[in-house]
C-alpha positions in Angstrom: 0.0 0.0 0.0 1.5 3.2 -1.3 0.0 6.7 0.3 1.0 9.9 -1.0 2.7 10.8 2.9 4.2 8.0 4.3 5.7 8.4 7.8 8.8 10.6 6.7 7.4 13.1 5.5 5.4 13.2 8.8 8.8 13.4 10.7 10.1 15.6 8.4 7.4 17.8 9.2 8.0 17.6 13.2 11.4 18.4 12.5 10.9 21.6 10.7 11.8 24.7 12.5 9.9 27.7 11.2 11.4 31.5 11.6 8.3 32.6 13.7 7.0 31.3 16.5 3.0 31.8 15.6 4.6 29.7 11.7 5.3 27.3 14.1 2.5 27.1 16.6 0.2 26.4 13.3 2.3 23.9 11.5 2.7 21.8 15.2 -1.5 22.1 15.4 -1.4 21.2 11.1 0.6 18.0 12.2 -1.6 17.4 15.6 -4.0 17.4 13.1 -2.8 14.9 10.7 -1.9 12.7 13.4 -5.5 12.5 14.7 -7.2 12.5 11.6 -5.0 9.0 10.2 -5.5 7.4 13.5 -8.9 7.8 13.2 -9.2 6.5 9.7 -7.2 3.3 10.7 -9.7 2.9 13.5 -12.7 3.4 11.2 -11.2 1.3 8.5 -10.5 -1.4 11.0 -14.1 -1.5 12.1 -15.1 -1.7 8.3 -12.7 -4.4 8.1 -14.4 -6.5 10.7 -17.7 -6.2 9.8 -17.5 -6.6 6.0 -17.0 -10.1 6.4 -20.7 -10.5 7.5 -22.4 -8.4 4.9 -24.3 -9.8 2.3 -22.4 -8.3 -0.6 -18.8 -9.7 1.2 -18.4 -11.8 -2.1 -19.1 -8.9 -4.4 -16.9 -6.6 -2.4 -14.0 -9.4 -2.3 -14.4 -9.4 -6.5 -14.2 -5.4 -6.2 -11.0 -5.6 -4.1 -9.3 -8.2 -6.4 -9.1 -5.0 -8.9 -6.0 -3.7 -9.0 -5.3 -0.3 -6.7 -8.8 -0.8 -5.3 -8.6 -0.8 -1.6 -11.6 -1.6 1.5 -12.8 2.0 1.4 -13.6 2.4 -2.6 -14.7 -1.2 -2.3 -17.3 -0.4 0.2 -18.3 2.5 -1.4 -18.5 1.8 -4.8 -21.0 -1.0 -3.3 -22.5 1.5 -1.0 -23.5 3.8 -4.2 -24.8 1.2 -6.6 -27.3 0.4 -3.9 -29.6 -2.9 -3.7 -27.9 -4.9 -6.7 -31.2 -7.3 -6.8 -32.2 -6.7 -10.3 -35.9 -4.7 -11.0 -36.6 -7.7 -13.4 -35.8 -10.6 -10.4 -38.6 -8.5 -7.9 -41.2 -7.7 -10.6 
């Protein structure tokens, strides 16, 4: 898995030193920030990843992942935004 920041960047962020100290107050909140917002997303992501496996569309979702580049978030909501995939035809 390949993100556009990886961990060094993050530490090459912490280890910046900015010429004023108000720079620097707002780049330590920026990377408070970050920090929060990617722990949350693992946390969010590793619920998803635990209750995926009991959904009804698990198989559908595991032939969306087998795509290339297509990771549990776009897999979940590509599913999400088709909707019911029960065909009009099968209910009529």
């Amino acid at each position: 898995m390949k993100d556009n920041w990886s961990n060094k960047h993050l530490r090459w962020l912490t280890e910046l030193i900015l010429p004023d100290h108000s720079q620097q107050i707002v780049l330590q909140e920026m990377i408070q920030t970050i920090t929060e917002r990617t722990r949350r997303v693992a946390r969010l992501v590793n619920e998803l990843e635990h209750r995926v496996k009991q959904w009804r569309y698990y198989p559908v979702f595991k032939a969306i992942q087998a795509m290339r580049g297509v990771r549990i978030l776009v897999a979940v909501g590509t599913i999400a935004e088709l909707g019911d995939l029960i065909p009009i035809s099968i209910i009529i």
